[in-house]
C-alpha positions as CSV (number, residue, x, y, z in Angstrom):
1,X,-3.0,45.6,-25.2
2,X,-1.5,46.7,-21.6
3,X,-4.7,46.4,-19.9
4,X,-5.4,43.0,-21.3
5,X,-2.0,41.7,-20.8
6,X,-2.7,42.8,-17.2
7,X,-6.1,41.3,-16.6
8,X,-4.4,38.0,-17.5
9,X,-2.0,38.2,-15.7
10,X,-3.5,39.2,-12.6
11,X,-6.7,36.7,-13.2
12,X,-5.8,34.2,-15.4
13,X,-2.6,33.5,-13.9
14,X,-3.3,35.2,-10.1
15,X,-5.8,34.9,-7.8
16,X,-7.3,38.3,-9.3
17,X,-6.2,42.1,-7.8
18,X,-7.3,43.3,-4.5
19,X,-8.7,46.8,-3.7
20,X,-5.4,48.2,-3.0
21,X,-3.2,46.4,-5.6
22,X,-1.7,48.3,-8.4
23,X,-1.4,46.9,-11.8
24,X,2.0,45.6,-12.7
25,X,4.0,46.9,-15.1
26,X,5.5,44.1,-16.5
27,X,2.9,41.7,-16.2
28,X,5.2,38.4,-17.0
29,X,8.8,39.7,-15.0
30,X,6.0,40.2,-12.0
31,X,4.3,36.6,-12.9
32,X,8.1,35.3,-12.1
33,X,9.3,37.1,-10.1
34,X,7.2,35.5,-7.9
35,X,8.6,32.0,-8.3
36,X,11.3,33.4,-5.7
37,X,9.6,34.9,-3.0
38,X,7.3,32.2,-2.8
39,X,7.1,30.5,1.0
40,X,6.5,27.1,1.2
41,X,5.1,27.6,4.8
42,X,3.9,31.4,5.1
43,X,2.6,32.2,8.9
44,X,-0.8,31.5,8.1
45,X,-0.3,27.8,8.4
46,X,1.2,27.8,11.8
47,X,-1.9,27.6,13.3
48,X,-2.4,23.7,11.5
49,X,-2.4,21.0,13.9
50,X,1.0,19.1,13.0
51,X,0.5,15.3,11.5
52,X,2.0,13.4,14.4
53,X,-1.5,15.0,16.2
54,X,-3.7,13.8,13.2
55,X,-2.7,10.6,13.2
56,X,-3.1,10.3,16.3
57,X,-6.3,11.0,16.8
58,X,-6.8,8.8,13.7
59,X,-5.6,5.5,15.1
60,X,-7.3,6.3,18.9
61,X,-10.7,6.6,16.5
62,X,-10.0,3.9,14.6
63,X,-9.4,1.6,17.6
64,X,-12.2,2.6,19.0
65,X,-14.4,2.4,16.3
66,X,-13.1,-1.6,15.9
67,X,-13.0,-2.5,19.7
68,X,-16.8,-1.3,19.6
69,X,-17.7,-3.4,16.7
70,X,-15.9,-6.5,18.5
71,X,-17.8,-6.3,21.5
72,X,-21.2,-5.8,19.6
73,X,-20.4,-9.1,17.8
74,X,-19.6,-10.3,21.2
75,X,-22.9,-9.5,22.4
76,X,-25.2,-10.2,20.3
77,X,-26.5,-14.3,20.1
78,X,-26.9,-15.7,16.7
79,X,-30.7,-15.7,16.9
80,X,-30.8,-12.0,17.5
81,X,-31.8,-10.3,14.4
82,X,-29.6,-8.1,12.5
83,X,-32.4,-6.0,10.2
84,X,-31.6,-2.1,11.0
85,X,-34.7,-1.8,11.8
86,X,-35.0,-4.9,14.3
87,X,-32.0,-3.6,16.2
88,X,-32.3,-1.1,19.3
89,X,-30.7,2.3,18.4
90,X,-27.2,2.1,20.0
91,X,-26.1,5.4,22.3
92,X,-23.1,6.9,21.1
93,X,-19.7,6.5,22.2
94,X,-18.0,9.6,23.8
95,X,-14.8,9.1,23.0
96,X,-15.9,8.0,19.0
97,X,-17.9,11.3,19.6
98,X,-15.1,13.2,20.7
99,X,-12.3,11.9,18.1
100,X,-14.9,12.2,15.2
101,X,-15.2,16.4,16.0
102,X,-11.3,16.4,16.7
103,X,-10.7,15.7,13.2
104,X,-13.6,17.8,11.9
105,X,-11.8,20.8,13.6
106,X,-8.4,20.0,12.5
107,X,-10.3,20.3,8.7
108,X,-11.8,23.6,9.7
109,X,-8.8,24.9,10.7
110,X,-6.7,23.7,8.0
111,X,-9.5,25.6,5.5
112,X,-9.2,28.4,7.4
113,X,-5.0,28.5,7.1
114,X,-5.8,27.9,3.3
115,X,-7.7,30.9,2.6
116,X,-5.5,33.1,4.7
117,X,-2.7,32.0,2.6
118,X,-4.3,33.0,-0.3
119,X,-5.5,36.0,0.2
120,X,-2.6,37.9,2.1
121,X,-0.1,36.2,-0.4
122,X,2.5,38.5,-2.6
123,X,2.8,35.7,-4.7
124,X,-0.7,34.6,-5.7
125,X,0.6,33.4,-9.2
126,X,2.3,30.3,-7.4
127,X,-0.6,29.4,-5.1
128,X,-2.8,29.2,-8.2
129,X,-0.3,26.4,-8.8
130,X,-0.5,25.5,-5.5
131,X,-4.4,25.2,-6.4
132,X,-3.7,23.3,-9.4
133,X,-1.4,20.5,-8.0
134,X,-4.2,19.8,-5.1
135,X,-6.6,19.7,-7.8
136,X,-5.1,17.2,-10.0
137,X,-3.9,15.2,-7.0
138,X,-7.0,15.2,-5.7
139,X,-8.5,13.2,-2.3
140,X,-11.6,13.3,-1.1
141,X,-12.5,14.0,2.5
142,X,-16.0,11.9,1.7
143,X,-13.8,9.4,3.5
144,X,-13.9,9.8,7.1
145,X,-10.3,9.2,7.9
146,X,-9.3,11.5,5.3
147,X,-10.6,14.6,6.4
148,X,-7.9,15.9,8.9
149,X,-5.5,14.6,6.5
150,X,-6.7,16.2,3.4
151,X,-4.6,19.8,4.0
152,X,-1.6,18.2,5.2
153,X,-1.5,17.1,1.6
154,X,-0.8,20.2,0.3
155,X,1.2,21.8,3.2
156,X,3.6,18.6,3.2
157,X,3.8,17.3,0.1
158,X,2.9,19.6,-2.8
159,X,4.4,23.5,-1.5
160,X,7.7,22.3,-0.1
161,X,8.0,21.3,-4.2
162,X,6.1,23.3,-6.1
163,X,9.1,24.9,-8.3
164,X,11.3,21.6,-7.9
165,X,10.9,18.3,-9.9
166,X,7.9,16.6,-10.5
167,X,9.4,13.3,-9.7
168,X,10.1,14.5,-6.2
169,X,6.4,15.8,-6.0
170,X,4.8,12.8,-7.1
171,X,7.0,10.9,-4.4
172,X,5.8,13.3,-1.9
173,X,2.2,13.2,-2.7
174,X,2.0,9.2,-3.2
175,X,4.2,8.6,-0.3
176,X,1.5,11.2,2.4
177,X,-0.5,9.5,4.8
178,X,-3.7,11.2,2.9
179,X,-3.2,9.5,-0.4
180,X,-2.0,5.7,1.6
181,X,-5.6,6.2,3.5
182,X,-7.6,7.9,0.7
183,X,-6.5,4.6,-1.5
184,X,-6.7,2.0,1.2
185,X,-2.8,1.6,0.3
186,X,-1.7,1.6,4.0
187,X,-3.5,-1.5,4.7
188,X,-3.0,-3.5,1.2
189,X,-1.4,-7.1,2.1
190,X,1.1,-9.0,-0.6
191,X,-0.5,-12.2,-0.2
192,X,2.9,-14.2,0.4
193,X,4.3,-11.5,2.2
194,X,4.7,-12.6,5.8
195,X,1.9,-11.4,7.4
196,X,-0.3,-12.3,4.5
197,X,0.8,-16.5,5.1
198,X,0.1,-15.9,8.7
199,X,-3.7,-14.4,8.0
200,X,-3.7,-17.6,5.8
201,X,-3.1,-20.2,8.2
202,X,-5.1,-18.6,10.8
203,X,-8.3,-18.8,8.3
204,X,-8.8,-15.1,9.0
205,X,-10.2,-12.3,6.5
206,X,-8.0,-11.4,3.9
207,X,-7.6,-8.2,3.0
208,X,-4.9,-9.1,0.5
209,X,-3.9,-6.5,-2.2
210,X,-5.2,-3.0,-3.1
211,X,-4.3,-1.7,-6.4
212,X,-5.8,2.2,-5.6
213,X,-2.2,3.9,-5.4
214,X,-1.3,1.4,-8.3
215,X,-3.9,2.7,-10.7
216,X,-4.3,6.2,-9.8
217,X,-0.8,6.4,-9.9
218,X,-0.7,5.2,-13.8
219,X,-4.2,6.2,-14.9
220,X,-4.8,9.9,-13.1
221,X,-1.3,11.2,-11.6
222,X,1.3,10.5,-14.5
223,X,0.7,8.3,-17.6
224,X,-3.2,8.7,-18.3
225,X,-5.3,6.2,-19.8
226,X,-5.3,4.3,-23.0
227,X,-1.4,5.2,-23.1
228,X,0.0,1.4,-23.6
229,X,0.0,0.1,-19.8
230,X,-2.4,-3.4,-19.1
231,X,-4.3,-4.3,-15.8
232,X,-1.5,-7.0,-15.5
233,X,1.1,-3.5,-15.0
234,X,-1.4,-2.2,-12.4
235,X,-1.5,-5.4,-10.5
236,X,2.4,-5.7,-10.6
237,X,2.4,-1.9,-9.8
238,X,0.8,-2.7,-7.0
239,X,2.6,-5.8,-5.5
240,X,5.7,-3.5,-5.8
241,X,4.2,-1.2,-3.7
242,X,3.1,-3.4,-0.5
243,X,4.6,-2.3,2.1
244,X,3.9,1.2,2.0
245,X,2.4,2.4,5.3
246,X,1.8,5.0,7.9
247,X,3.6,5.3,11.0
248,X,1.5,5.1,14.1
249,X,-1.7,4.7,12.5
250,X,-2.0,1.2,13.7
251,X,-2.6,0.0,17.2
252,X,-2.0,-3.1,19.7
253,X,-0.1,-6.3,18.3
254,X,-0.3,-5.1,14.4
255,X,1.6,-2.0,15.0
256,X,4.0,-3.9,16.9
257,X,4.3,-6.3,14.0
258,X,4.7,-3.9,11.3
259,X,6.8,-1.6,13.6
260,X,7.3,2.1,12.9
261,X,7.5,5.2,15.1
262,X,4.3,7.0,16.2
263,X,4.6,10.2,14.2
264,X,2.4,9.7,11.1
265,X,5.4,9.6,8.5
266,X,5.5,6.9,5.7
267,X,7.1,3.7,6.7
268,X,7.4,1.1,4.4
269,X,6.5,-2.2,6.4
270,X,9.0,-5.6,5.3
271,X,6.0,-7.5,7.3
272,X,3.9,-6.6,4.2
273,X,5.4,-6.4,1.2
274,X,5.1,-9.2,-1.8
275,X,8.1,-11.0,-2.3
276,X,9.4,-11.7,-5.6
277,X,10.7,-9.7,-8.8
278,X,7.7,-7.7,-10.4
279,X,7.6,-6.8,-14.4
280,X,6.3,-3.6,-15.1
281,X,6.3,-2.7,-18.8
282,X,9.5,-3.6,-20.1
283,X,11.4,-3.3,-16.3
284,X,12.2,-6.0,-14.6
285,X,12.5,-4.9,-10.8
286,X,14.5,-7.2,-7.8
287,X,12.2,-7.3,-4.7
288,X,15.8,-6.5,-2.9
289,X,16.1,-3.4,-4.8
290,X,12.7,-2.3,-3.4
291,X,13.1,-2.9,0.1
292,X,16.4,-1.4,0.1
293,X,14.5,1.9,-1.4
294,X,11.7,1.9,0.6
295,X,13.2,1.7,3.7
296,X,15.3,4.3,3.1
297,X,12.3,6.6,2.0
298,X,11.2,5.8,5.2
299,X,14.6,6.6,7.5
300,X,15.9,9.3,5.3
301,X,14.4,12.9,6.6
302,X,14.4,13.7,2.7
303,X,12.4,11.2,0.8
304,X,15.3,10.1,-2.4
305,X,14.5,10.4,-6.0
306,X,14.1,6.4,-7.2
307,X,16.0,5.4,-9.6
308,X,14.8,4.2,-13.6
309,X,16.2,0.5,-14.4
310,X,15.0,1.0,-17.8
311,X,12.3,3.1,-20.1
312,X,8.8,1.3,-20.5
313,X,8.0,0.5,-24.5
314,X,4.6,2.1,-24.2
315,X,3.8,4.7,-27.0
316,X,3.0,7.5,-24.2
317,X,6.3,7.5,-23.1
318,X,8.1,7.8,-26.1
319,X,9.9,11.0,-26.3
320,X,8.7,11.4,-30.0
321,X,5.1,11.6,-29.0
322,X,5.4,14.0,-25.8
323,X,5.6,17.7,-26.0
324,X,6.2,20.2,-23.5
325,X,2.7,22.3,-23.3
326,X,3.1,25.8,-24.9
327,X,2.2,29.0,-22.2
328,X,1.3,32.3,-23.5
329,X,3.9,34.1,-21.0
330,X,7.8,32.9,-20.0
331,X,7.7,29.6,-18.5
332,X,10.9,28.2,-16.8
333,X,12.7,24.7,-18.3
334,X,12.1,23.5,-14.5
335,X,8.3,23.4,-15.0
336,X,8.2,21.3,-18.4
337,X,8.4,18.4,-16.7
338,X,5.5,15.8,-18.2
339,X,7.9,14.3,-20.6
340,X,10.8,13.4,-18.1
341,X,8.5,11.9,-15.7
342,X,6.9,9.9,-18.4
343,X,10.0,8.3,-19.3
344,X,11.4,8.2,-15.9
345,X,8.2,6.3,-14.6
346,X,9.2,2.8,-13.5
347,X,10.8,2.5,-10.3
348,X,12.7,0.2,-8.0
């Protein structure tokens, strides 16, 4: 039974034994033992360009890549055709050029910190959590903006709180520039929000509200579907969360408008949000009570746990019908968190 107990342990549970490895002794006090020694940021991720650098060279491409498509609209006369195959092969831009491999070596680079992490870890039972968290929530670097974002993800949002409480991780991961690009949440507009009425009476195109973050939020990250919760939840989910932004990933007069520093945090944007009091389950939540929180998630240099006005009525939630998964080794009261987050869902 030793040997099995091992195997699963080191495989099931680890990243698998290297040559030199011995086999533990005690395969569950070494399986938490490692919950301690643990490093959020081991050495092999010093070497990963720092987000203030990403976004940067996020926002120079993406103003780029707009200013270009301006003056092509510009250019062309409206009897020139627009058929692909009509149109003159346009010479690439250097500077699109040169942006466009910046970020594709950030990516690289941020793989490369990944694997060294796990394979010269001591504590390989925690990055397979580490693994697990990125996997369920996932983003997907398909997305061009995404892809020098995607491993700040993990390095910012999910080690720092591996072993802590899921609500802070959730917060974390929702609140990183990665998941407000990878879900177009950093550029939904509440339609009567200021700059939504100004797009309005200027006759402009509307982007107007993105429920992404809203529904992935509900349906993938914490509730799951068919669990009580309606489209109309989603939508109001997702007027409560307007507003939500990334610093410095705008340029010219709208990042002056929607103001922020320069360093690719979160910054929840007044000019954006949707007025009004949203309904979520059975929650009523004040807009004031929102703005006041997301302003301080975007000032405070640790992002606060929201606070629950009151526990949804759908049957998913009900402590009755949750259960705290059963492991076949020691699992600490810390990492039985589905039900708590459940019920502590709604926020203001």
């Amino acid at each position: 039974m030793q040997p099995l107990n091992d195997a699963i342990a080191l495989n099931r549970f680890g990243l698998g034994a290297r040559p030199s490895d011995s086999l533990p002794a005690d395969p569950k006090a070494w399986l938490t033992a490692q919950f301690s020694r643990f490093e959020p940021r081991p050495q092999a991720l010093a070497q990963v360009p720092s987000l203030s650098t990403v976004i940067g060279q996020l926002g120079d491409y993406t103003a780029e890549a707009r200013a270009d498509a301006r003056s092509r609209r510009q250019m062309q006369p409206a009897s020139m055709p627009t058929t692909a195959q009509q149109q003159p092969q346009a010479e690439p831009d250097p500077l699109k050029r040169f942006l466009r491999q910046s970020i594709r070596d950030d990516y690289i680079v941020m793989n490369a910190a990944r694997l060294s992490s796990a394979l010269t870890t001591d504590s390989p039972f925690a990055e397979r959590l580490v693994n697990f968290w990125a996997n369920h929530f996932a983003v997907s670097i398909d997305k061009l903006p995404v892809i020098g974002l995607a491993g700040l993800l993990e390095f910012e949002a999910i080690r720092p709180h591996l072993f802590g409480r899921f609500s802070d991780l959730l917060l974390a991961v929702e609140q990183h520039p990665a998941m407000l690009v990878f879900l177009d949440q950093a550029q939904s507009i509440g339609p009567n929000s200021q700059i939504g009425r100004i797009a309005a009476m200027r006759g402009g195109k509307q982007r107007g509200l993105n429920e992404n973050l809203a529904r992935e939020a509900m349906e993938l990250h914490t509730l799951g579907v068919r669990t009580g919760y309606s489209q109309a939840d989603v939508t109001e989910f997702a007027r409560a969360l307007t507003g939500w932004t990334v610093s410095g990933i705008a340029r010219g007069p709208a990042a002056r408008f929607i103001g922020g520093g320069d360093d690719g945090a979160f910054h929840f944007a007044d000019a954006l949000h949707e007025p009004g009091t949203r309904t979520i389950g059975a929650g009523a939540i004040p807009s004031r009570a929102r703005r006041r929180r997301a302003r301080s998630c975007s000032t405070s240099p640790q992002i606060p746990r929201p606070r629950v006005t009151s526990r949804p009525s759908w049957p998913a939630t009900s402590p009755a019908t949750i259960r705290p998964r059963r492991w076949s080794t020691a699992w600490p009261r810390h990492i039985s968190l589905r039900a708590a987050t459940c019920r502590r869902f709604i926020v203001r």
